[in-house]
C-alpha positions in Angstrom: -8.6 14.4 -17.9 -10.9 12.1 -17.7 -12.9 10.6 -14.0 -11.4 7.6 -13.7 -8.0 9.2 -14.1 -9.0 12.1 -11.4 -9.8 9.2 -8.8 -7.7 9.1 -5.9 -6.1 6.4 -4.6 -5.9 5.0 -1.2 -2.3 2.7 0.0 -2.5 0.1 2.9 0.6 0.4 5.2 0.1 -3.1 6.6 2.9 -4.2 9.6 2.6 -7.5 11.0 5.5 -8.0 13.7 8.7 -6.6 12.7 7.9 -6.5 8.3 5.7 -4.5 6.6 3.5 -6.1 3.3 4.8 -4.9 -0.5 3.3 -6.2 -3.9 5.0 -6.2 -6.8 3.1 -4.8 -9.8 2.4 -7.0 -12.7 2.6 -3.6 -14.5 5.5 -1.1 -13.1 4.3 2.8 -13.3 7.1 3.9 -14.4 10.5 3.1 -11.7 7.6 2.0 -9.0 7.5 -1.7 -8.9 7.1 -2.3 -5.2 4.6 -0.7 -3.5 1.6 -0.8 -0.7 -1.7 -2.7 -1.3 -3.4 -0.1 -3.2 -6.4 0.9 -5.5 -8.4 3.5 -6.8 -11.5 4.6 -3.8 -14.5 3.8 -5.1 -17.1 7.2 -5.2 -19.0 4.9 -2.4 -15.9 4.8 -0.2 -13.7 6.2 2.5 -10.0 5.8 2.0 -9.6 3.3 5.1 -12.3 1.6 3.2 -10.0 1.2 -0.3 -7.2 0.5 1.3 -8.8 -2.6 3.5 -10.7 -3.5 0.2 -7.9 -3.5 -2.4 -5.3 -5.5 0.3 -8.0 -7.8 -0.1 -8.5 -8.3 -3.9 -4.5 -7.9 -4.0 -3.6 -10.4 -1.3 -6.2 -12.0 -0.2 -5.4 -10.7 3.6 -8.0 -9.0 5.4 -7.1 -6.1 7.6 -8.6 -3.5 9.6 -7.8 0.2 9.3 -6.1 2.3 12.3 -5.3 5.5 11.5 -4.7 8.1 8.6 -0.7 8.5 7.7 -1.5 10.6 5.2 -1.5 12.0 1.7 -0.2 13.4 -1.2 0.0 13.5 -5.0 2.4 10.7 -5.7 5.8 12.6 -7.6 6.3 9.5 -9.7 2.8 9.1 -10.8 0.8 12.2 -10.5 -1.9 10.6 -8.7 -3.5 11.7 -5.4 -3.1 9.0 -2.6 -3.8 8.3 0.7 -1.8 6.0 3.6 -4.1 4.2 5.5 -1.8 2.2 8.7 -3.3 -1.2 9.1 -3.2 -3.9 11.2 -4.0 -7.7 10.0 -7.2 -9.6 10.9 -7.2 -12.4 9.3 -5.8 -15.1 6.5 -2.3 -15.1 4.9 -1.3 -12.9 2.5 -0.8 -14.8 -1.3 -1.4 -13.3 -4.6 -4.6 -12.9 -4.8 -5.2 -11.3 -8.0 -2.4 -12.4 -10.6 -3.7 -10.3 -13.4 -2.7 -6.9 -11.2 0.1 -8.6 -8.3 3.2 -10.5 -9.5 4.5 -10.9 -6.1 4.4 -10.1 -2.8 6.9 -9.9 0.1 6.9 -9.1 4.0 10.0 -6.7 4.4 11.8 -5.8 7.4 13.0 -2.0 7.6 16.2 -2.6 6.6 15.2 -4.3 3.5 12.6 -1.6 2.2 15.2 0.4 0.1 15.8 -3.0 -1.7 12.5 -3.0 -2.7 11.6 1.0 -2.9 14.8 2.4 -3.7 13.5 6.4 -3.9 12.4 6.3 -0.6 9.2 6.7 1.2 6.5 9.3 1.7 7.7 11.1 5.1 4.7 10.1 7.0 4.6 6.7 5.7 8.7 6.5 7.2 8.1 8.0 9.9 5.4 5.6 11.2 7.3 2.3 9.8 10.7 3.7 11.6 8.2 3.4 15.2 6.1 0.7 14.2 9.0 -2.2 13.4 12.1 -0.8 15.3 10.2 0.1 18.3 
């Protein structure tokens, strides 16, 4: 296995209000479409670091990182990855990089199995069942 493919990956968990941020992949892995901002960390980089970069380049949004939710090597991908909570500081979320996001969408938590169907990471659930139905 090669580096590159070794590299972990860090996920922004990004609430505003009562929704929470997903992109929709240009390329699906597999069943994942819908997912977090998220990107490989660069050897320079902290995971909160990834995470606020790649929502960035993804969605143009800039956010700050709160706390660690998490991590785990992803059962659909094989990939390490880290949750990074975030809150938003500032623009509006597009699609900021069309060659890698097809879409993006600010879900409420009912709507999240419409968009990730096998669930989420238990963490990752836990937090989003306090942070928009609190």
């Amino acid at each position: 296995m090669t580096v590159e493919a070794q590299r972990a990956v860090a996920a922004a968990v990004v609430v505003r209000g009562e929704r929470v941020l997903l992109v929709r992949r240009r390329v699906a892995e597999g069943a994942l479409s819908w997912q977090f901002p998220a990107g490989k960390i660069e050897s320079e980089e902290t995971p909160e670091e990834a995470a606020a970069r790649e929502t960035e380049e993804e969605t143009g949004l800039l956010v700050v990182p709160q706390s660690v939710l998490g991590q785990r090597v992803h059962p659909m991908t094989g990939r390490e990855i880290h949750y990074i909570a975030c809150r938003p500081a500032g623009g509006q979320a597009v699609v900021a990089s069309a060659d890698e996001v097809a879409g993006l969408a600010w879900a409420t938590h009912g709507e999240i199995p419409q968009y990730v169907p096998y669930g989420l990471f238990g963490p990752v659930q836990n937090y989003l069942d306090e942070a928009l139905l609190s």
